[in-house]
N, C-alpha and C positions, 0 to 999 in steps of 0.2 A: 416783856415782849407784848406786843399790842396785838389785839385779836387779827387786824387785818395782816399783819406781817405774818402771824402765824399759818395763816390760811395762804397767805401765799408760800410760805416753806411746801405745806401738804402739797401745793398744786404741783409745785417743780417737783417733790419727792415723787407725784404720780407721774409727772411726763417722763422724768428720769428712770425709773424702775426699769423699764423696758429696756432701755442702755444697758444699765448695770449688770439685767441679767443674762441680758447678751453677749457682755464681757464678764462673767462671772467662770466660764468654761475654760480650762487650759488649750484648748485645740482653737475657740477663737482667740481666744490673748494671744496665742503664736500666728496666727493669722495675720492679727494686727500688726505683729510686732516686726514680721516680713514683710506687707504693702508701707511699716513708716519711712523705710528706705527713700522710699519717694518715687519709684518706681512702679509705670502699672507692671503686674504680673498675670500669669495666665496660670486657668487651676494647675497644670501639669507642673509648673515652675511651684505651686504652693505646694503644689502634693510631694514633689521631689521633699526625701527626706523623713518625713511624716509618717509613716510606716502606717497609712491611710491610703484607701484608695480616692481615685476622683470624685468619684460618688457619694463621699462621704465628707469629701470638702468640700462638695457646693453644695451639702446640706447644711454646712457651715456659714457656707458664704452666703445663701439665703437669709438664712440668720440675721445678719452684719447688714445687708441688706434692708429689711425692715426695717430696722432701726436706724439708714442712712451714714451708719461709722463706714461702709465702702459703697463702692458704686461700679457699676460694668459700662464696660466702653466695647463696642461692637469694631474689631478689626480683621474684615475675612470674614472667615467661619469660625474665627475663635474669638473668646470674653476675654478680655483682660480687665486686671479687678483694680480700682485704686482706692487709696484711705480719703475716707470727706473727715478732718478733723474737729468739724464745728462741734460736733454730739459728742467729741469727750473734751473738748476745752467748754461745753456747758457743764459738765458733770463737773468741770475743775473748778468751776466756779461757783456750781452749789455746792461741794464738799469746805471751798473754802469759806462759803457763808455759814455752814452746820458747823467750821473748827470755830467760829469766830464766837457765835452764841454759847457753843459747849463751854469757848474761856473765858464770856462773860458771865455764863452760870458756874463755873467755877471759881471766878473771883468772887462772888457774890457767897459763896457757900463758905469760902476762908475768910471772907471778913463777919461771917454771920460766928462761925468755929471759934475766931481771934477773940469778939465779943464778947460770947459765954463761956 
């Protein structure tokens, strides 16, 4: 792998971290995994179920927030929350570059094994 490609893996690994460990929490991955519906929701609709309070989910959804995996839409006096999927079809897309190098460093390593 060539110094530039490498440095560019590190860069996305740095942009991406912040994703990662914002879906790294069970409480956001269910988060996510209620706005994928495609529906906005509102916290009381996230929170129904959760055995959380509100308060606790839009610490959550702060979270999700910063890192742009949802976004609030003002209607009334209430948020409703929707999924932005662009921040984890990036992540999909750097994971499938790190599978791709790990298979080309692992064919690399059985043909070096087959060798000796």
């Amino acid at each position: 792998m060539s110094r530039r490609s490498r440095s560019g893996v590190a860069a996305k690994r740095r942009t991406h971290a912040p994703v990662f460990a914002a879906l790294g929490d069970e409480t956001r991955l269910s988060l996510v995994a209620k706005l994928c519906a495609g529906q906005p929701r509102s916290i009381s609709q996230l929170t129904r179920g959760s055995g959380l309070t509100r308060q606790a989910i839009s610490k959550h959804l702060r979270v999700l927030e910063r890192v742009a995996i949802v976004h609030s839409v003002h209607m009334g006096r209430e948020s409703l929350f929707e999924l932005n999927p662009e921040p984890i079809e990036e992540i999909k897309q750097y994971l499938d570059l790190v599978s791709e190098q790990w298979g080309r460093a692992l064919a690399r390593l059985k043909s070096f094994v087959e060798r000796n």
